[in-house]
N, CA, C and O atoms as a GROMACS GRO file, in nm:
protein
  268
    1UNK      N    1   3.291   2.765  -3.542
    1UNK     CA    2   3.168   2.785  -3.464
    1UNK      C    3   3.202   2.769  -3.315
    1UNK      O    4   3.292   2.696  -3.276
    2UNK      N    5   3.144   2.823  -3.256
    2UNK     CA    6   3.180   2.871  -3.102
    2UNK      C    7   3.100   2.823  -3.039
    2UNK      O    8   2.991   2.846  -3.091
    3UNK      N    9   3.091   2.754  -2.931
    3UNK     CA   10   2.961   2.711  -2.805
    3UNK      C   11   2.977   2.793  -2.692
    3UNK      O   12   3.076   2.800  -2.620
    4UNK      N   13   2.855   2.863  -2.680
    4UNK     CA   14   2.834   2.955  -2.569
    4UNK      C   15   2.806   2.901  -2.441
    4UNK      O   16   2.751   2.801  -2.486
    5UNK      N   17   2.798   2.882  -2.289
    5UNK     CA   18   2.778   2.826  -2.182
    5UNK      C   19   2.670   2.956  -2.118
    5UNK      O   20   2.728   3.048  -2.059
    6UNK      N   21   2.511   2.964  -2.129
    6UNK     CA   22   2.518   3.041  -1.997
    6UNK      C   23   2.394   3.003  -1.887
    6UNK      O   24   2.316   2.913  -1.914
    7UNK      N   25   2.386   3.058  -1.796
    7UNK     CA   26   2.332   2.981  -1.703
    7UNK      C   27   2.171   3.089  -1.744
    7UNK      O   28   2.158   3.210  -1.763
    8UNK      N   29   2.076   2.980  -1.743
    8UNK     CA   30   1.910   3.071  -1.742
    8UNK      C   31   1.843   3.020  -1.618
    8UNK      O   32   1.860   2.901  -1.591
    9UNK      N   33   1.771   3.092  -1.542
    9UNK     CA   34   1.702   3.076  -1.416
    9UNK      C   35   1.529   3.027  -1.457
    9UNK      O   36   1.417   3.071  -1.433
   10UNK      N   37   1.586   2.915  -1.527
   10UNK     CA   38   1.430   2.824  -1.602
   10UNK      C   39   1.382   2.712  -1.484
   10UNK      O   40   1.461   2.627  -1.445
   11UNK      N   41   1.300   2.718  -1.452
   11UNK     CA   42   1.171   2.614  -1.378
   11UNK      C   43   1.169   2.481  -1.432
   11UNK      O   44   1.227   2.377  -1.405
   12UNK      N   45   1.094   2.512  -1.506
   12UNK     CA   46   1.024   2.448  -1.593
   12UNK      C   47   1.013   2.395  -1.693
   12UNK      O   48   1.119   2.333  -1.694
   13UNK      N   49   0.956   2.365  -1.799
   13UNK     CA   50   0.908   2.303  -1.930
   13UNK      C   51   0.887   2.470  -2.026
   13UNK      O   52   0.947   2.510  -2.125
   14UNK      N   53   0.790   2.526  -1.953
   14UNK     CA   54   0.722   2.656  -2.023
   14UNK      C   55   0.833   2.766  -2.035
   14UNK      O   56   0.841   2.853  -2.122
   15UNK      N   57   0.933   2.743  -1.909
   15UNK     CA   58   1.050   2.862  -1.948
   15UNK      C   59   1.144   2.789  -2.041
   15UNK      O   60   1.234   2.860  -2.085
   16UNK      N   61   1.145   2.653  -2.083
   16UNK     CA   62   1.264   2.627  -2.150
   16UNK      C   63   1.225   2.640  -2.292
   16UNK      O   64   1.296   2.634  -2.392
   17UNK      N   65   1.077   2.662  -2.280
   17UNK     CA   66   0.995   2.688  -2.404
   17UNK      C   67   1.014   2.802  -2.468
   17UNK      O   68   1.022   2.819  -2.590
   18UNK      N   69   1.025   2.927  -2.331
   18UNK     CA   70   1.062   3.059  -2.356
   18UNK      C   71   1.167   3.091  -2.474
   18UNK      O   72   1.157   3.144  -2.584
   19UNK      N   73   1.300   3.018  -2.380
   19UNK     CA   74   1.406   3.001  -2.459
   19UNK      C   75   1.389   2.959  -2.574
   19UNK      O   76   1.417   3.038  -2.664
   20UNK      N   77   1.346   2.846  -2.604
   20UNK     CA   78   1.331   2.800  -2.724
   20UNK      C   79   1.278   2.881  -2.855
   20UNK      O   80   1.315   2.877  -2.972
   21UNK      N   81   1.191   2.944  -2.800
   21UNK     CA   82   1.119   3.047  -2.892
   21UNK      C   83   1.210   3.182  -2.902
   21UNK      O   84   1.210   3.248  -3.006
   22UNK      N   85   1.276   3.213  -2.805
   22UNK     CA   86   1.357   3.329  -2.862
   22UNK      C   87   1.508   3.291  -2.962
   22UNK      O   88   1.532   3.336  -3.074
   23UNK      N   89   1.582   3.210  -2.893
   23UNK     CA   90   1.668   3.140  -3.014
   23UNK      C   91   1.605   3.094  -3.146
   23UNK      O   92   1.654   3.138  -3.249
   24UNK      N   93   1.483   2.994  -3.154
   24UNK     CA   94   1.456   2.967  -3.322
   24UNK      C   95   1.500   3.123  -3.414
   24UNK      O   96   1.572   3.128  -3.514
   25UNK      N   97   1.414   3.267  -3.325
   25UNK     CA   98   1.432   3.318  -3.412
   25UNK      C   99   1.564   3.368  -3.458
   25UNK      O  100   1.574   3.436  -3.560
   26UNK      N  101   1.662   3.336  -3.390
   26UNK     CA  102   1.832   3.371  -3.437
   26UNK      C  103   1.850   3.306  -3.583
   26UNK      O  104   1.879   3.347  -3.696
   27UNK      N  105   1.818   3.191  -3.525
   27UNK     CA  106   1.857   3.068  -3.612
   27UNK      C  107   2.019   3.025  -3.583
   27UNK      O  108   2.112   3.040  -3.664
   28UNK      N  109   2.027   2.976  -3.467
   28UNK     CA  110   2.109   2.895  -3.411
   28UNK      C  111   2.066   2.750  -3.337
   28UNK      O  112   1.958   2.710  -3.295
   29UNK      N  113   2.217   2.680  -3.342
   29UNK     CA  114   2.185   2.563  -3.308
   29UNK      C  115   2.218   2.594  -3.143
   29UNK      O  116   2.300   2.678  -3.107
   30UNK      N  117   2.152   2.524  -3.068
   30UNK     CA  118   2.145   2.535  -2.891
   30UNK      C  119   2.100   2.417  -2.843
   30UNK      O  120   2.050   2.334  -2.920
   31UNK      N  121   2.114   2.388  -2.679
   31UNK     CA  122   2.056   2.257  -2.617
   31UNK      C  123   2.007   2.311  -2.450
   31UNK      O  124   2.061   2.390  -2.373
   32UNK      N  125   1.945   2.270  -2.445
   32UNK     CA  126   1.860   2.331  -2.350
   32UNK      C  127   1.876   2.222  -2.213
   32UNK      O  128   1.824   2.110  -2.213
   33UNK      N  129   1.962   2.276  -2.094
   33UNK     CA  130   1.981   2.145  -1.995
   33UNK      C  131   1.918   2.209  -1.852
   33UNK      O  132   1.968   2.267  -1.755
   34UNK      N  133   1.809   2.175  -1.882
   34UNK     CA  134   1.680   2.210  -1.806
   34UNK      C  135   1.714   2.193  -1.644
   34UNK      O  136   1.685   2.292  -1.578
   35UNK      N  137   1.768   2.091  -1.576
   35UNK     CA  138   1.796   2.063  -1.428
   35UNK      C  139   1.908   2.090  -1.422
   35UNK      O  140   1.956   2.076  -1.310
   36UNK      N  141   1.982   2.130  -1.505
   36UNK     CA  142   2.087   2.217  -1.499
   36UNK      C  143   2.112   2.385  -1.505
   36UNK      O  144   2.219   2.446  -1.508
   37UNK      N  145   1.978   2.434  -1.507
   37UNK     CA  146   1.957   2.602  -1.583
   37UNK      C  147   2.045   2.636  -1.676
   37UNK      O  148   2.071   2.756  -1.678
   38UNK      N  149   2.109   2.555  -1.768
   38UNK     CA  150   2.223   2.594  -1.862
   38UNK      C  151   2.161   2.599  -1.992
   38UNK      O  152   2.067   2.524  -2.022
   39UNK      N  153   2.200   2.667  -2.057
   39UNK     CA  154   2.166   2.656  -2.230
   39UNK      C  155   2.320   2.680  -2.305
   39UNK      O  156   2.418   2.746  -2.275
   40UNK      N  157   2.291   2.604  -2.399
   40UNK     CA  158   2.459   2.586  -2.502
   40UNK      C  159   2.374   2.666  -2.655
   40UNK      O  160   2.256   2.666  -2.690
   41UNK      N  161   2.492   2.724  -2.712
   41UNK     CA  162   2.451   2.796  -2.801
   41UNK      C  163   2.590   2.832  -2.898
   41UNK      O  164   2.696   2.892  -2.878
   42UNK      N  165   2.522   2.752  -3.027
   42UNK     CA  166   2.653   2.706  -3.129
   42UNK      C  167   2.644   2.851  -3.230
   42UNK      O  168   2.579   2.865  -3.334
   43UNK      N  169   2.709   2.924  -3.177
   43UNK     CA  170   2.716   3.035  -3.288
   43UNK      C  171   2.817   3.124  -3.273
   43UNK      O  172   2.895   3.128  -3.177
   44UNK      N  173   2.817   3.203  -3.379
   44UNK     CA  174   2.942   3.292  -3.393
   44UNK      C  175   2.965   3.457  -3.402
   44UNK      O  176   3.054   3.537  -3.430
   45UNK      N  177   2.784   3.455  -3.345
   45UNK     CA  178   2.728   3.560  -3.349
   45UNK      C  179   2.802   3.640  -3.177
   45UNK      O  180   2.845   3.572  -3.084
   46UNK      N  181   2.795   3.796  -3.180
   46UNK     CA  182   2.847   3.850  -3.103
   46UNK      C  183   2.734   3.796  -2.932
   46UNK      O  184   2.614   3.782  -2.909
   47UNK      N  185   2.864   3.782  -2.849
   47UNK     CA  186   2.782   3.725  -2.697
   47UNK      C  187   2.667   3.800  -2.648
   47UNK      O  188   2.573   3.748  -2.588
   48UNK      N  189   2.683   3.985  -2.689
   48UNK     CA  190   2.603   4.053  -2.645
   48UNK      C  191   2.462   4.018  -2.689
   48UNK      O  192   2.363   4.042  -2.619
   49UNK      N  193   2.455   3.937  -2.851
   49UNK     CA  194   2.356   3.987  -2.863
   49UNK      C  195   2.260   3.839  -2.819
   49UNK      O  196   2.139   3.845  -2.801
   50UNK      N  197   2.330   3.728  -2.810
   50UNK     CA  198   2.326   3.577  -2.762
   50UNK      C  199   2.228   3.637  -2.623
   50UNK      O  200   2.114   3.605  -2.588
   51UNK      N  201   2.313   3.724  -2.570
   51UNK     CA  202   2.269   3.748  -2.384
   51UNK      C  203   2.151   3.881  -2.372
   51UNK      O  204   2.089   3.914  -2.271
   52UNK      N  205   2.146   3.927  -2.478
   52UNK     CA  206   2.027   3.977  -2.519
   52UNK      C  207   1.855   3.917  -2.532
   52UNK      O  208   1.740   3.928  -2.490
   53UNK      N  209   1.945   3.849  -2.624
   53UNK     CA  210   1.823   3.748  -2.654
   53UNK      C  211   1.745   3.682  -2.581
   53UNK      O  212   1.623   3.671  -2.572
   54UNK      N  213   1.860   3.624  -2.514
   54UNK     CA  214   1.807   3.534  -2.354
   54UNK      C  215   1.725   3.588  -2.273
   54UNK      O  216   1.614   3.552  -2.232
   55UNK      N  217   1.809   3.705  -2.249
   55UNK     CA  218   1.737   3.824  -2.159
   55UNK      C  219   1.547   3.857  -2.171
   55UNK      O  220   1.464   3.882  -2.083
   56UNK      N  221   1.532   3.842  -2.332
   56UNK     CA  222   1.397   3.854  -2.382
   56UNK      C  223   1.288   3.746  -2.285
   56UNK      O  224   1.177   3.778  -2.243
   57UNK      N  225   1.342   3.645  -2.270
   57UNK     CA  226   1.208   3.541  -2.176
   57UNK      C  227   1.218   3.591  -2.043
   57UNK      O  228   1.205   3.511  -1.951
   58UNK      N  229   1.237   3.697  -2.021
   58UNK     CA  230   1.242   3.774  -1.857
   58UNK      C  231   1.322   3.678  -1.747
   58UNK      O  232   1.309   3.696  -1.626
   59UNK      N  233   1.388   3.599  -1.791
   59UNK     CA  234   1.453   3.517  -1.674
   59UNK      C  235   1.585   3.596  -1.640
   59UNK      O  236   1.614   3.697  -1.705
   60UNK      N  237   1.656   3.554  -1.548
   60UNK     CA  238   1.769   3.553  -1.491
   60UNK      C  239   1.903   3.502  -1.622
   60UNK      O  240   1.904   3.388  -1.669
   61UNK      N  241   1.957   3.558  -1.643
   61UNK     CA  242   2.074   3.509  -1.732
   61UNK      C  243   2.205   3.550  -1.703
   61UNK      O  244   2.218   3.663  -1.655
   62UNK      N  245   2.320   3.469  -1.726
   62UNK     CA  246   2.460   3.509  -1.650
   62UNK      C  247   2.503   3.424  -1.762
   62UNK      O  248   2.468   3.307  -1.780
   63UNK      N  249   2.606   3.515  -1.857
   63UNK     CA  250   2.716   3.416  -1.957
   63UNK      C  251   2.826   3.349  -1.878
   63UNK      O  252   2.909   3.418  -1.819
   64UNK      N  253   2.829   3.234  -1.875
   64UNK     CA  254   2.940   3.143  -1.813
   64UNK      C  255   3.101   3.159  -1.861
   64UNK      O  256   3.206   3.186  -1.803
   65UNK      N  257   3.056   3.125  -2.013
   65UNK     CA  258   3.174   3.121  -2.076
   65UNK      C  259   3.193   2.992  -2.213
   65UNK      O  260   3.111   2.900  -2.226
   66UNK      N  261   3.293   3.006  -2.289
   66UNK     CA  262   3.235   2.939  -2.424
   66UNK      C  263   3.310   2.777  -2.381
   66UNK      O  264   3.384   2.758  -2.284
   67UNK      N  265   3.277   2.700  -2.457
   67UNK     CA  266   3.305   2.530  -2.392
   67UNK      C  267   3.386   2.487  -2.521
   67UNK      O  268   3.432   2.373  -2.531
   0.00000   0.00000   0.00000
């Protein structure tokens, strides 16, 4: 299993919510580091579709790189 690094341009509570709601539906494990704009994402699924997904809560997203 692989941990993804990428940076999301989240505010708030309600955008980390965003996130939250578009990963459940993967069904991956992730951690959400809110004053950090970072989200971690334990899967083995292809990056495109990880940065896809992200992409869905209209924020800003940039893949970092895996940890």
């Amino acid at each position: 299993m692989t941990t993804h690094e990428f940076f999301v341009d989240m505010t708030c509570e309600g955008c980390s919510g965003a996130v939250t709601r578009v990963l459940n539906k993967l069904d991956v494990k992730f951690d959400i580091d809110l004053p950090n704009k970072k989200v971690f994402i334990e899967s083995d699924k292809n990056t495109d579709v990880l940065l896809e997904t992200l992409k869905k809560t209209g924020k800003t997203v940039t893949y970092i790189g895996t940890k």
